[in-house]
C-alpha positions in Angstrom: 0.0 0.0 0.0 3.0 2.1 0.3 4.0 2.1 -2.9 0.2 2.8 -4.4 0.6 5.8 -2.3 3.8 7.1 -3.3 4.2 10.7 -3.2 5.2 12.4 -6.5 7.4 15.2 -6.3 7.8 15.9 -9.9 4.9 18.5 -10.8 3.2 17.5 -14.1 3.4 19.6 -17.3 0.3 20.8 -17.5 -0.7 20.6 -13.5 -0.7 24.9 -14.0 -2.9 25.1 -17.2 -5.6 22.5 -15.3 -5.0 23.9 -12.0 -6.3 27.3 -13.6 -9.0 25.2 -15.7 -10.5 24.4 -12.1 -10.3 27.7 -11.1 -12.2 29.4 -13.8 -14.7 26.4 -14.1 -15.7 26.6 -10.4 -15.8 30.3 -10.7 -18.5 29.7 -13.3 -20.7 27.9 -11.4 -20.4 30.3 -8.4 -21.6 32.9 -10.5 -24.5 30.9 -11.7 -25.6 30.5 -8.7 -26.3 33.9 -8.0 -30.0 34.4 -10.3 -30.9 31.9 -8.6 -30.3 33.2 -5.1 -32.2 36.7 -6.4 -34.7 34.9 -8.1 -35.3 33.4 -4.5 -35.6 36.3 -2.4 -37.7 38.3 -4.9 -40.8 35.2 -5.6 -40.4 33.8 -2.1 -40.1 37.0 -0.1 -38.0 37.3 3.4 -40.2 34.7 5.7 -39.7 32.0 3.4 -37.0 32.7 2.0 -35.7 32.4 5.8 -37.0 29.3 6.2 -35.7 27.8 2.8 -32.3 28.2 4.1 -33.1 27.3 7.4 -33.6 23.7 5.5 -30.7 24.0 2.6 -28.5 25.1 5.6 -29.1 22.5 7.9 -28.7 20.1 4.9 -25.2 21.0 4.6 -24.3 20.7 8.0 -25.4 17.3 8.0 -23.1 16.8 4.6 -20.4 18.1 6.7 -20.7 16.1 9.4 -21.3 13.1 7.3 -18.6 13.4 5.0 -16.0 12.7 7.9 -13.4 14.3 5.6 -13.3 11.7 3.0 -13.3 14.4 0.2 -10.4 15.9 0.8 -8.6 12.8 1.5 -10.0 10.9 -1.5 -8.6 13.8 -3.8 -5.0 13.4 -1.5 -5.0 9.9 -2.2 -6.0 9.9 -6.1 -3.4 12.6 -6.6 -0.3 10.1 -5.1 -1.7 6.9 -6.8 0.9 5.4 -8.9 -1.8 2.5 -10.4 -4.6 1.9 -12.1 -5.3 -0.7 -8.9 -5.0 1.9 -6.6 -7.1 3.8 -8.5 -10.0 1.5 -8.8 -9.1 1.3 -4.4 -9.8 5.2 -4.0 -13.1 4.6 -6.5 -14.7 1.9 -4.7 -13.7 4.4 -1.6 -15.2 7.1 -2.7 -18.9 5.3 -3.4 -19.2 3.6 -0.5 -18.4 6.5 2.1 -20.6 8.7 -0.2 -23.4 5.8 -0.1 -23.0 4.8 3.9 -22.8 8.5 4.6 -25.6 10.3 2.6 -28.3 7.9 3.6 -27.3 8.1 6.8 -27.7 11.4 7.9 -30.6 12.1 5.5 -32.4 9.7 8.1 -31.0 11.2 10.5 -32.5 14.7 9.1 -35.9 13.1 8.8 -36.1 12.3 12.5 -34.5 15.5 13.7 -37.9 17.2 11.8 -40.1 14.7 13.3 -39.2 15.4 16.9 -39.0 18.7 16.7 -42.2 18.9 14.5 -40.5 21.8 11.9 -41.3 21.0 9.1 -41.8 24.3 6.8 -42.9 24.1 3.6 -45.0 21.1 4.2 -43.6 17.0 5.1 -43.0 16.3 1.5 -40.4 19.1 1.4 -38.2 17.2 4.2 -38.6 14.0 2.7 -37.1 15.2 -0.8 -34.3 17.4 1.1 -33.4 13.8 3.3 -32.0 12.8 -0.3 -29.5 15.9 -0.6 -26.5 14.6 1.8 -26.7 11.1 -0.4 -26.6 12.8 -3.9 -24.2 15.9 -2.7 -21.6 13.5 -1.0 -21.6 11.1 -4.0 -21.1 14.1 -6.5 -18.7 15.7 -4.2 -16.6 12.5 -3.4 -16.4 11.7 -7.2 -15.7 15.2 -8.2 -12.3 15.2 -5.7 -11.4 12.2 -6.5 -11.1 13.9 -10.3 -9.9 16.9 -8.7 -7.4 14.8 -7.5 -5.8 13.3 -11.0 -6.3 16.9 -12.4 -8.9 15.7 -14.8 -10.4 19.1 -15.8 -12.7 18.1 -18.4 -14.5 15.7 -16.0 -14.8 18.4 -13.3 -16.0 21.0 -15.5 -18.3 18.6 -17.1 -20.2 18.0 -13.4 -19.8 21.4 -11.6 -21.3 23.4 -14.5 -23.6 20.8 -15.9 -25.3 20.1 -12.4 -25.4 24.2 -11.5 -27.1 24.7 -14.6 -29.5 22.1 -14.0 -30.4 23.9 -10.7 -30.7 27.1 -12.7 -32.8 26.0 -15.7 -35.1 23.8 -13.2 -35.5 27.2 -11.0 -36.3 29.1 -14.1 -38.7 26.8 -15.2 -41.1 26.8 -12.0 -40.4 30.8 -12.0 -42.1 30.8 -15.6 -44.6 28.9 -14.6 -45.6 30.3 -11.7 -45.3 27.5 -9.4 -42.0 28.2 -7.9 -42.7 28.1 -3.9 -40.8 26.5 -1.0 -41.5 23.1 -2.2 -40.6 23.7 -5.5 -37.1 25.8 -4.4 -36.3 22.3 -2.5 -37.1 20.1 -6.0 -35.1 22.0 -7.7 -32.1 21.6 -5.7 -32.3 18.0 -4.8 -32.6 17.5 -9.0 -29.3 19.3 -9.7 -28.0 17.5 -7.0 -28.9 14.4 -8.5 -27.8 15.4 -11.7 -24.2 15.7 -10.7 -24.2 12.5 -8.8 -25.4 10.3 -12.0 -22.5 12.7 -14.0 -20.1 11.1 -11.9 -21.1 8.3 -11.9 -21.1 8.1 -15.4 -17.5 8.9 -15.6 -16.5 6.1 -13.3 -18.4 3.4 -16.0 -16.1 5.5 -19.0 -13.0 4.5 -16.4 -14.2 1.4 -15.6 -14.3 1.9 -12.1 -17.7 1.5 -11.6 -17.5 -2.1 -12.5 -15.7 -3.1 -9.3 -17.0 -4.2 -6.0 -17.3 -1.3 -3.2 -17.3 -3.4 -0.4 -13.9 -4.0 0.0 -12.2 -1.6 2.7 -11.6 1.8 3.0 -7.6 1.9 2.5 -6.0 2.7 6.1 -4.1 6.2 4.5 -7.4 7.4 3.0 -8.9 7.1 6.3 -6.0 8.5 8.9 -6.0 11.6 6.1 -10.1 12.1 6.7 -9.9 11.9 10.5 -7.4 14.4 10.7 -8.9 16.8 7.8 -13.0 16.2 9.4 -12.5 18.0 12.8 -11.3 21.5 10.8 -13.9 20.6 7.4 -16.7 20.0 10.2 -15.7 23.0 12.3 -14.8 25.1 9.6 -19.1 24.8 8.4 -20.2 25.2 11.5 -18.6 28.3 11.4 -19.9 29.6 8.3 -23.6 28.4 9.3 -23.9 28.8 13.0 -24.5 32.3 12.7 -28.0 31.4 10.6 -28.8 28.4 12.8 -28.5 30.7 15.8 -30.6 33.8 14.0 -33.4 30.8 12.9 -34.0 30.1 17.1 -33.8 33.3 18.2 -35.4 35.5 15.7 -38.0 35.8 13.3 -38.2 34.0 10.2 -37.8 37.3 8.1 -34.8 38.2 10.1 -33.3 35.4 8.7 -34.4 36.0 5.3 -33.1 39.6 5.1 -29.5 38.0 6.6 -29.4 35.4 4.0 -30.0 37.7 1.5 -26.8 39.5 2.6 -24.6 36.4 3.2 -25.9 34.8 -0.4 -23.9 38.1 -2.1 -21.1 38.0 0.1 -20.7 34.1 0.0 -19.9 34.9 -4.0 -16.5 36.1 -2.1 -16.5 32.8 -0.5 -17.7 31.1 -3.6 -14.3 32.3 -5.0 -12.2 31.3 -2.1 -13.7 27.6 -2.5 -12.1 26.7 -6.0 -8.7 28.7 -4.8 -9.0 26.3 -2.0 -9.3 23.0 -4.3 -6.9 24.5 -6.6 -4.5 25.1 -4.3 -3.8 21.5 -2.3 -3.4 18.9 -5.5 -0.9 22.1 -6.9 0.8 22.4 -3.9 1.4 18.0 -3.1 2.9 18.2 -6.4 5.5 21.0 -5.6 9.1 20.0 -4.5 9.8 20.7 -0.8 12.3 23.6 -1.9 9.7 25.4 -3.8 6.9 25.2 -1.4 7.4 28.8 0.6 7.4 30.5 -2.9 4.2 28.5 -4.1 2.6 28.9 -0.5 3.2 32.7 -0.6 2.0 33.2 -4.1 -1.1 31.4 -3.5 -1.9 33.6 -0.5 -1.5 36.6 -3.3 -3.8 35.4 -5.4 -6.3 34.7 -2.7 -6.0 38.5 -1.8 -5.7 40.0 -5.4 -9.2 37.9 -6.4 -11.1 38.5 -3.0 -10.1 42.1 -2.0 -11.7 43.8 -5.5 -15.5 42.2 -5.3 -15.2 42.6 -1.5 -14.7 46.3 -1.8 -17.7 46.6 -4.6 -19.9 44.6 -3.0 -19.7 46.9 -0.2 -19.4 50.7 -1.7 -22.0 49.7 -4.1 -24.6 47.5 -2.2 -26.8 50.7 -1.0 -27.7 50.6 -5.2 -28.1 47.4 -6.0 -29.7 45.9 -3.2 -33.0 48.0 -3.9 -32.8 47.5 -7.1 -32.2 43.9 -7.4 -34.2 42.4 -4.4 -36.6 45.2 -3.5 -37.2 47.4 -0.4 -37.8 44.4 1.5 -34.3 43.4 1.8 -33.0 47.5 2.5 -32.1 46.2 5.8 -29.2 43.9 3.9 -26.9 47.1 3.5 -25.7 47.4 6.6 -25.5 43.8 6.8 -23.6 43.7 3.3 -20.7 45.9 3.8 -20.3 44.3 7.5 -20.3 40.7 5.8 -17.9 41.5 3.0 -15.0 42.3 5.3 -15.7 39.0 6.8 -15.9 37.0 3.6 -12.6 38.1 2.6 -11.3 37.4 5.4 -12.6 33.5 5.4 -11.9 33.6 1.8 -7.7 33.7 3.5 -8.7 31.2 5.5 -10.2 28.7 2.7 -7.1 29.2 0.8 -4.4 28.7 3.9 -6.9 25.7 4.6 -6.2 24.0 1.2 -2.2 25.3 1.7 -2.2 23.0 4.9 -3.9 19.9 3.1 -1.5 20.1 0.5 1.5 20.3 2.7 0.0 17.2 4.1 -0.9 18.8 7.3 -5.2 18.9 7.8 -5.1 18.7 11.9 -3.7 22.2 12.0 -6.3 23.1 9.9 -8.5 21.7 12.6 -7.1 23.1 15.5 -7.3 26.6 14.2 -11.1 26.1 13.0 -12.2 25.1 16.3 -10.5 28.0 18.5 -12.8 29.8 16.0 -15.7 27.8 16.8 -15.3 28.4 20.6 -14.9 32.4 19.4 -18.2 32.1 17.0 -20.8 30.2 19.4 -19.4 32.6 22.5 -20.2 35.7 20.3 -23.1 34.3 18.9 -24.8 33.5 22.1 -24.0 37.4 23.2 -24.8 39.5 20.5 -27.8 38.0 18.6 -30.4 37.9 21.0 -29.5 41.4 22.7 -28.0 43.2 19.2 -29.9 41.1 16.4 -28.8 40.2 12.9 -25.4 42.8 13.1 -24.5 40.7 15.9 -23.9 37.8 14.2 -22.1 39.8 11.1 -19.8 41.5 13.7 -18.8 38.0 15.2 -18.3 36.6 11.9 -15.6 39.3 11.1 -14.1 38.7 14.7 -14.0 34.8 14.4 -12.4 34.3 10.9 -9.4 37.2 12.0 -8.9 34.6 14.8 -9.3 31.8 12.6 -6.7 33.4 10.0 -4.0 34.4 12.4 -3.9 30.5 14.1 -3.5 29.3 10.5 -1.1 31.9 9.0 1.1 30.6 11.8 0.7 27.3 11.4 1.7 27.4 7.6 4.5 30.0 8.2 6.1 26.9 10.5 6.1 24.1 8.0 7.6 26.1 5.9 9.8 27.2 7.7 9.5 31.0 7.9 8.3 33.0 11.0 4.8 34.5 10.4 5.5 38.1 9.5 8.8 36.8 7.3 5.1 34.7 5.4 2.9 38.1 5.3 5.6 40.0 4.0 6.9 37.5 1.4 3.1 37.3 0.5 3.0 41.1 -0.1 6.5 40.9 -2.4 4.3 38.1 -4.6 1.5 40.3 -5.3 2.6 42.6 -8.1 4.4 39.5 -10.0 1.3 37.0 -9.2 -0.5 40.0 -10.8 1.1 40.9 -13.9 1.4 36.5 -14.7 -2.2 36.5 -14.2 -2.5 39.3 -16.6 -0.3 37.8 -18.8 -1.9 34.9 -18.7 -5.3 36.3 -19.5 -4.0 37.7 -22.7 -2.0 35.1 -23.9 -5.5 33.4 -23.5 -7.2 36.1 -25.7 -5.1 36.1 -28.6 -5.1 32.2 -28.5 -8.8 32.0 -29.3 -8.7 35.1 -31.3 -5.9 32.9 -33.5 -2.9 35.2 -32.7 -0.1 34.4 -31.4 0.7 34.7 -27.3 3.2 36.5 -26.4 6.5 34.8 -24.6 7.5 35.3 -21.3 
């Protein structure tokens, strides 16, 4: 098992060109996501809207709890396998901790609602959201694994086919009039689905598919997931707490108008999650001598494609916000330019999360998320009920600096440089990580206009 899980050192040739393909293609589908979020607030209005992510959010803690890290790890292991054997290992991994997983907690779901008797939108809603943590972890587990062997045309090929799904389902209910809570909850489980049976049917193109899954979970897939799930699982919490604590002690609407502003600030996030997944297969395959450079340059990058839609997002929000979503939602300004500082912020902390799972280190990923956690529910439990909805976008700002520091720290000692000798090597990266980006964006442009890109 050693050797099907050798390390390779060597970077390959064209691990730049599909490390960027990930990034744009993930970039994509956070973009399409966002007519669907306005389409949301403006049919569905702030109560239900509130309690529409009461139910998505709640779904994707359970994914996070259920996925036990296996994601991450699946996409460690498949970038290190030197076999086609091995291979098949991490695919038959991949479905059956997706499988045992998904149905799991989306029973678990189901009886949380029946004890507690909250069930908005009507019984039938909860019994079609009980099938999101099976299709999401399946999609998510094959789409890492692909991640993992830098097969870009199989990841783009499931991100943007099963976001457009979601879209074009949403769509269709709007234009006919039917879209309601219910319907909001169809349309998601769908897409869902539709990425799942994507992946799937890329694992019958491989072959994989064909091969018993009941065969066991290779010991170095699972010591990689139990270190990564404690900072994955805390790391969610502390992006969802904040609504899960605004759902008990406020009103529905309250939550609405608050997830209104985190839906347009998580597009920051959104942006930090594919820098994240870029960042760890890119950064296994650097040598050990190159990895401060690559570590610093990737923190650049973070900052250079957060810092520009954080600082719109928050001069501009008192025009768009009215506009876009309607007076119902003019509470969200405030909110907005509160939550964009924070995004950016966790947007850092994505990226130094995926720079510690490539340098092979996920527990001090998970040491730093929970000192956050501790930070979030303490703030939490303060501010909402006595300040409201700012409350809980002044904690999140608070929690993720505390969050960032821990990690910045972490990653400046594996690689061997102190923590301001890392912030300041990051700041010398950021004109030359901007001008190759630049570069590489033309060079780009004159290839599909049929010119000839410039060398250099």
């Amino acid at each position: 098992m050693a050797t099907a899980f050798a390390p390779k050192d060597r970077a390959a040739p064209s691990s730049s060109r599909a490390g960027l393909v990930l990034f744009v293609t993930q970039i994509t589908a956070a973009m399409m996501n966002l007519p669907i979020s306005v389409i949301l607030a403006r049919v569905l209005g702030p109560s239900d809207l509130g309690h529409y992510q009461f139910i998505y959010r709640a779904s994707l803690i359970a994914v996070s709890l259920g996925c036990y890290g296996y994601p991450h790890a699946l996409a460690w292991a498949s970038a290190r396998s030197a076999s086609p054997a091995a291979d098949a290992l991490i695919w038959r991994a991949t479905l059956r901790t997706a499988l045992l997983a998904g149905v799991a907690m989306g029973l678990i779901s189901l009886i949380v609602s029946v004890l507690f008797k909250y069930h908005p939108g009507g019984m039938l809603a909860w019994l079609i959201i009980a099938l999101f943590p099976m299709f999401n972890l399946l999609g998510a587990n094959i789409v890492n694994f692909e991640r993992g062997k830098l097969h870009v045309r199989e990841v783009s090929i499931i991100r943007l086919a099963q976001t457009a799904i979601w879209l074009l389902v949403t769509v269709a209910f709007l234009i006919s009039g039917t879209l309601s809570l219910l319907a909001a909850v169809i349309a998601l489980v769908f897409s869902q689905a539709v990425g799942a049976i994507l992946g799937l049917s890329v694992g019958f193109r491989h072959k994989y598919a064909l091969t018993p899954i009941l065969e066991r979970t290779p010991r170095a897939i699972t010591d990689f997931a139990s270190k990564a799930f404690l900072g994955i699982a805390v790391r969610d919490l502390n992006v969802y707490l904040d609504q899960m604590v605004i759902a008990l002690f406020l009103p529905p609407a309250e939550l609405g108008v608050y997830a209104v502003s985190v839906s347009l600030t998580a597009t920051i996030g959104l942006l930090s999650s594919p820098i994240t997944n870029t960042v760890q297969p890119l950064l296994q395959r650097a040598p050990v001598s190159a990895r401060p450079s690559a570590v610093a340059a990737a923190l650049a990058a973070a900052l250079l494609v957060l810092s520009a839609p954080a600082l719109l997002l928050a001069v501009l929000a008192p025009v768009y916000v009215p506009w876009v979503y309607g007076a119902a939602y003019s509470q969200s300004i405030e909110l907005i330019q509160v939550l964009a500082i924070a995004s950016l912020i966790d947007g850092l902390n994505a990226c130094s999360h995926g720079i510690l799972l490539g340098l092979g280190r996920p527990s001090k990923s998970s040491v730093s998320a929970v000192v956050g956690l501790v930070c979030t529910a303490l703030m939490l439990a303060a501010l909402v009920p006595t300040v409201g909805v700012m409350g809980a976008a002044v904690t999140s700002v608070v929690a993720y600096a505390v969050v960032l520091m821990f990690m910045l720290k972490s990653i400046a000692r594996e690689v061997d440089l102190s923590t301001i000798a890392l912030v300041l090597r990051t700041a010398r990266s950021m004109p030359y990580v901007a001008i190759r980006g630049i570069r590489g964006v033309r060079s780009r442009t004159f290839n599909r206009r049929g010119g000839v890109p410039a060398r250099g």
